[in-house]
N, C-alpha and C positions, 0 to 999 in steps of 0.2 A: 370398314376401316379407312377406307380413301373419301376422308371426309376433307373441307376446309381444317386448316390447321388449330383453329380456334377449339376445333368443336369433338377434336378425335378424343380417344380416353388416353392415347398415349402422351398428353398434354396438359391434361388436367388433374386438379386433386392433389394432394400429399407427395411427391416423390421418393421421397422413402417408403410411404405404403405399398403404393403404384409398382416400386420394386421390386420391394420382398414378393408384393403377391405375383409377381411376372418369374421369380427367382424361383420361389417354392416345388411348383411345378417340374420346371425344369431340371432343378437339383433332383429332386424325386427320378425323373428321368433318366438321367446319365447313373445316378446312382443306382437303379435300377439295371441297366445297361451293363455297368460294371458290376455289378453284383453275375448277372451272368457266364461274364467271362473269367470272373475267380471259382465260378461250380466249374465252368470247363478245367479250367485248373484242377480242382479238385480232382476230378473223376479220372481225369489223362492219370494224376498222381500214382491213381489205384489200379492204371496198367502198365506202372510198371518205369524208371527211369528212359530207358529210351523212348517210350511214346512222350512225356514230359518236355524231355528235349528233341524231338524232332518236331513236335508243337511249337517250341520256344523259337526254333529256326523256322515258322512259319511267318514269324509275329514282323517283319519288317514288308512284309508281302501283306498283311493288313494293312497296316502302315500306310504302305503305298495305295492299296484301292480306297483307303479313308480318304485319301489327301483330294482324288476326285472329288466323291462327295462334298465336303467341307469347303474347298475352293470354292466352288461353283456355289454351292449353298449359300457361304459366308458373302461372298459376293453381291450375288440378289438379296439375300434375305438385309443387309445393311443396306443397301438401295433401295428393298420397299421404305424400312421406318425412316430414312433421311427425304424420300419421296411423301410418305404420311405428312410429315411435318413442314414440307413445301407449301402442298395444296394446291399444286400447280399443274392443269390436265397434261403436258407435253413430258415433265418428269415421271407423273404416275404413266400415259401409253410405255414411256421408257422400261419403266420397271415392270410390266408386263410383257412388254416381250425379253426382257431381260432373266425374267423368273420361268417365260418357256423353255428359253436356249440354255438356262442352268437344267434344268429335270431332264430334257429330251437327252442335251449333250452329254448329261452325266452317265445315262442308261448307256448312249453308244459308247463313249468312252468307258466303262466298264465292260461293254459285250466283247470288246477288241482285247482288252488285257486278258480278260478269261479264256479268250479265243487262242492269241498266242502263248497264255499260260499251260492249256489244256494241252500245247505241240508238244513245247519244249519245257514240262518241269521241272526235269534233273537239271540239266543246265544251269536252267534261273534257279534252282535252291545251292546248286554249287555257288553261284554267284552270291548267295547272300549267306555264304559260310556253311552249309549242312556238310556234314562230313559223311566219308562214302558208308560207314557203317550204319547212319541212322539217316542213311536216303530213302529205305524203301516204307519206312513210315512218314515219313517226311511228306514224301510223293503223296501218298493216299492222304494226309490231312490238306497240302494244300488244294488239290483238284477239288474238294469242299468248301477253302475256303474262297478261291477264285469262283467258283459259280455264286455263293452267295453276294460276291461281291457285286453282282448284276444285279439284286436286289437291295445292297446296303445304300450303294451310291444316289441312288432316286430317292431311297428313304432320307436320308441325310438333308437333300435339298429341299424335299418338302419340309421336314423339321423345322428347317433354317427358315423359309419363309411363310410356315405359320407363329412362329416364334418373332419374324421380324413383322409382322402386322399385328404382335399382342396376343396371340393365339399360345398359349404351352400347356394347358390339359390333354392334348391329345397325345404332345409327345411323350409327357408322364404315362398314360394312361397304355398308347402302342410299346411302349418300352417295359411297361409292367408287367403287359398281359405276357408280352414276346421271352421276358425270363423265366416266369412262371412255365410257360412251356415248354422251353429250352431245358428250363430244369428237370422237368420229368420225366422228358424223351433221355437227355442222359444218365441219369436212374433207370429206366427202363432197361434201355440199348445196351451201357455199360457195366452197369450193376449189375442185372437182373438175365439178361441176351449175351451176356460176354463178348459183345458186337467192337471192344476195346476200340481205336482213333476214327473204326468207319463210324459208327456209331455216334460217337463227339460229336465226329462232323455234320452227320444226317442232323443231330440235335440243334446244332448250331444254326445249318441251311433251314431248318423249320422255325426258329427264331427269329430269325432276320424277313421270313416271309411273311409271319403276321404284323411284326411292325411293318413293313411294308403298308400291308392289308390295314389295317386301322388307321393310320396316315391317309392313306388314300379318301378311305371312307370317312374321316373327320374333313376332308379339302374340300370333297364333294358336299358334304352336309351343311357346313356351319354357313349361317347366311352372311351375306355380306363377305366372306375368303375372296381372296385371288385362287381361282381355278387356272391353273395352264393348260392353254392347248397349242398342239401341234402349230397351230395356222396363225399364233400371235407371235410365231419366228422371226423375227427380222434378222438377218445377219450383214448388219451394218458393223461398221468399225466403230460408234459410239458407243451402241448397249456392249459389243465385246467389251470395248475400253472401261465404262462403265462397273460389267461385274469385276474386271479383273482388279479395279482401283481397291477397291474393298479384300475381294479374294486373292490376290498375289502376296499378303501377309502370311494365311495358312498355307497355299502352295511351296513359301520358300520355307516355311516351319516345316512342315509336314515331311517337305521334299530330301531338308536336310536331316529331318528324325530318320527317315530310312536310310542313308547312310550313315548315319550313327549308330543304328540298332544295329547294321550288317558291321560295323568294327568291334561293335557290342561282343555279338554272336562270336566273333572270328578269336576273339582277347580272351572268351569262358573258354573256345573250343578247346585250347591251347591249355587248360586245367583240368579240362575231362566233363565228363558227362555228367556231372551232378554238379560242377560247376553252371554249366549251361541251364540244367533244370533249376537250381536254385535263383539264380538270376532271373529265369522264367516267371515262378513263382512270387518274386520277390517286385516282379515289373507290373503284375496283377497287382497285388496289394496298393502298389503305390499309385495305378491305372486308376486305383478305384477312390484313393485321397484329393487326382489331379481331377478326374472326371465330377465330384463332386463342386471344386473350385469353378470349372467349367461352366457347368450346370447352374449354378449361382449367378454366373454372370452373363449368364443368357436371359435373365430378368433387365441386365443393367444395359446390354448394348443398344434392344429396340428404345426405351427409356432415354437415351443418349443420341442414338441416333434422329429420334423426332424432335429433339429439343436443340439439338444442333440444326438438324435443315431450317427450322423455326426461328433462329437466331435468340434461341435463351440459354444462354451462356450461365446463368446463376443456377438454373435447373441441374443443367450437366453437371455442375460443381458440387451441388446437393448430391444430389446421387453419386459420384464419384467417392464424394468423403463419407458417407453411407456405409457403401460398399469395403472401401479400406480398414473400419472401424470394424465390421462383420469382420473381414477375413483376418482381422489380425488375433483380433479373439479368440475366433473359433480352430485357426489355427496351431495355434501355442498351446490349445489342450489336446486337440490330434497329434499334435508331437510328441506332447508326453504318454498319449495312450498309445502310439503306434513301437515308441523306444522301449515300453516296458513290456507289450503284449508281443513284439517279433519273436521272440523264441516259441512263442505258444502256436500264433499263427502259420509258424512256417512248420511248424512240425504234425499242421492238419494237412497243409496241401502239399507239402513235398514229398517227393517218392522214397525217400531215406533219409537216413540220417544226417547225411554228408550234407546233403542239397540242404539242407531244413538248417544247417550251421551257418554254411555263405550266407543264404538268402537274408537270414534273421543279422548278419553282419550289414549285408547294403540296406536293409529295412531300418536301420539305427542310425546309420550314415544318414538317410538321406529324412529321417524327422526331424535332424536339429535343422533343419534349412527349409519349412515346410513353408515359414511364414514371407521365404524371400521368390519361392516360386508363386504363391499367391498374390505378392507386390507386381513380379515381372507377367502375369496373367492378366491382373486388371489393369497395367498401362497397356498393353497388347489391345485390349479389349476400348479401350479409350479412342486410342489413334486409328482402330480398324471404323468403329463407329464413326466414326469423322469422318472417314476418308481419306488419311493420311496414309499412302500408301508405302514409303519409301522409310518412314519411321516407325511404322506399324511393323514391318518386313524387318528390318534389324533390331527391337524387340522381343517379336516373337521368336526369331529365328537363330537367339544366341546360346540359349540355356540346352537346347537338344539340336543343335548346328554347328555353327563356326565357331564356339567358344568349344563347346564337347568335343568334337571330333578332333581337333590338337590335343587334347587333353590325354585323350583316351588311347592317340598315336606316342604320349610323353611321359604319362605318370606311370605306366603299369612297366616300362622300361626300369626305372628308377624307384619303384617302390613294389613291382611286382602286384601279387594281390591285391595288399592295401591301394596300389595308383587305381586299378580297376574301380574299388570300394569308392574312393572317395572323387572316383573322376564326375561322376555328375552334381554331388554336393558344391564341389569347387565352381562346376560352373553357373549352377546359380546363385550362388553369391556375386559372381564376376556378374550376370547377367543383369542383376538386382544396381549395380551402379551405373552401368551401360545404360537401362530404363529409366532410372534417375535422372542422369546429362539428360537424354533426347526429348523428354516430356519435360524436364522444367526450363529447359530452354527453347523451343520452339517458338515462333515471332506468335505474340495474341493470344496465346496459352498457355499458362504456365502453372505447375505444379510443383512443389518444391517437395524433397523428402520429406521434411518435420510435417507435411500436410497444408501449409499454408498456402492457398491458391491464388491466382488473378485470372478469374476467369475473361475472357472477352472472345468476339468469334475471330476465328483463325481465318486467315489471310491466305494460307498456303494452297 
């Protein structure tokens, strides 16, 4: 893949083919992925409302070990494909040791958080809203999900940087095998063992370790990959600067989703416990609409990214208006099939009736707005590829950040339920004109909402 720029596949051919087929995979992927955290769903459902929601007050403590991951992932893996498209040996050594210090660093920096996870979990789940009645299920699911998380985090990174040198069969393929499995251990455990949230979670830890497992073995195998090792570390203050220019977009996203999930948590608590589980339930569903969008545009960023280091500005633009024309289609009929099927769906995976009503409410709320988090995902996805670090970062960071978190501290004041319902639809539409300004006014590239571009390479 570290060919001259002329000669790599991330450069050549069709741009919308070249896409889709980098897209496909991916989407299969995450879809995959979220497919198995809606079985988690599922089966928590069948023991019972409090296992449900003491799951649900687990979900900002993923949150948080994703954001590892992703950072560091997105980071290098957008430095290798801007590195591809240079063809320059001193950017590609960069991005080599760039894509060690994300793997190694992500594995330590999750061994630490499990570490002090494993001290003090009451604590950190008071902190992120568990109430004292559903701490001691709470406890036993996160002490599972904290260990896995020493294996999500390196998974993550590797993903990202087979994915940014053009590589996404594997992730499809690790992400596929890992549900399938995930699935049947909790069928077994739960179903079958009455093994109830230990059980989830044993399901869950064996998931995450085959993808691991297959990632690794796809790095190793495929010829021509970037293999990391230990010993291609440098720990200079360029490759840190480097991964964080790309990665400090998902860190401030990420960083601010987990305190919005913890006001999330805190706004159901105050409604009761099928409030909490229904919202659970209803963040699965929606996990598994966003993670598709995601997944799609993990075709688009190495694509964007090579063709930017490359200075082909008309490419990027192809591909951009590609991409916008996919999501806005395929969105507008997710909408209408997510608003008419929410009653059905929520009343497979929630624990009762009560939760299966909320949930199927926020699952309504937030399809009519599905096509404006898809707009605010592919400019996210634009500016990270680039390496626009400070535009990419307010962005990402407004639809589940600084726009949500006011919201969520205002609406549910003044409208009670309904502010809760409709505090994250509000924000991305707010975040959808925020992306608008930042991406079609930026100096050298410009995107305007109706679609009409001026591509040229960016200055910034």
């Amino acid at each position: 893949m570290f060919s001259p720029s002329g000669e790599s596949p991330l450069l050549a051919g069709s741009v919308n083919a070249l896409t889709l087929r980098l897209s496909v995979p991916g989407l299969t992927a995450m879809l995959a992925s979220s497919l198995g955290v809606l079985l988690d769903a599922f089966f928590l459902s069948r023991c019972g409302a409090d296992a449900a929601a003491a799951a649900a007050f687990c979900f900002p403590l993923v949150t948080l070990l994703q954001t590892i991951g992703f950072t560091l992932g997105m980071g290098a893996g957008s430095l290798l494909s801007r590195a591809i498209g240079h063809g320059q040996s001193a950017a590609q050594d960069r991005a080599h040791s760039a894509a060690a210090a994300a793997l190694y660093g992500a594995f330590a920096l999750a061994c630490l958080c499990c570490a002090l996870g494993q001290l003090f979990p009451a604590p950190l789940l008071r902190l992120l809203g568990a109430r004292e009645a559903l701490l001691v299920p709470a406890v036993a699911y996160a002490r599972w999900v904290l260990i896995g998380g020493v294996l999500m985090c390196p998974a993550l990174v590797l993903g990202s940087l087979l994915r940014g040198q053009g590589y996404t069969l594997p992730g499809m393929a690790a992400h596929g095998a890992g549900t399938l499995l995930g699935g049947a251990l909790s069928f077994l455990f739960v179903s079958r063992l009455s093994l109830g949230i230990t059980g989830a979670g044993a399901a869950m830890l064996a998931r995450e370790a085959l993808i691991l497992l297959i990632l690794s073995v796809c790095t190793l195998r495929i010829p021509g990959a970037l293999r990391p090792k230990p010993g291609d570390i440098r720990l200079q203050r360029r490759i840190l600067t480097d991964i964080m220019r790309s990665g400090t977009p998902t860190l401030v996203r990420q960083g601010l989703m987990s305190v919005s999930s913890v006001l999330l948590s805190r706004s159901c608590a105050l409604l009761g416990t099928a409030a909490v589980a229904g919202m659970g339930a209803a963040q699965r569903v929606l996990g598994l609409v966003s993670a598709c969008i995601i997944g799609f545009l993990q075709g688009f960023s190495p694509v964007c990214g090579a063709a930017y280091g490359a200075g082909q500005a008309q490419r990027v633009k192809e591909s951009y208006v590609f991409c916008r024309r996919v999501l806005l289609l395929s969105l507008l009929a997710a909408g209408v099939v997510v608003f008419f099927a929410a009653p059905s769906l929520m009343s497979r995976i929630a624990p009762d009736a009560q939760s299966a009503r909320f949930g199927a409410l926020v699952l309504r709320a937030q399809s009519a707005v599905l096509c404006a988090q898809g707009a605010v995902l592919l400019m996210n996805a634009l500016t990270q590829s680039m390496g626009l670090p400070v535009r990419a970062s307010l962005i990402a960071s407004g639809r589940q950040g600084y726009l949500l978190i006011p919201l969520l501290m205002v609406l549910p004041r003044f409208f009670g339920i309904a502010g809760i319902i409709i505090a994250q639809p509000v924000s991305d539409l707010l975040s959808l004109f925020i992306g608008w300004a930042l991406v079609s006014g930026f100096t050298g590239f410009s995107f305007s909402p109706c679609g009409c571009c001026d591509a040229r390479k960016a200055s910034q």
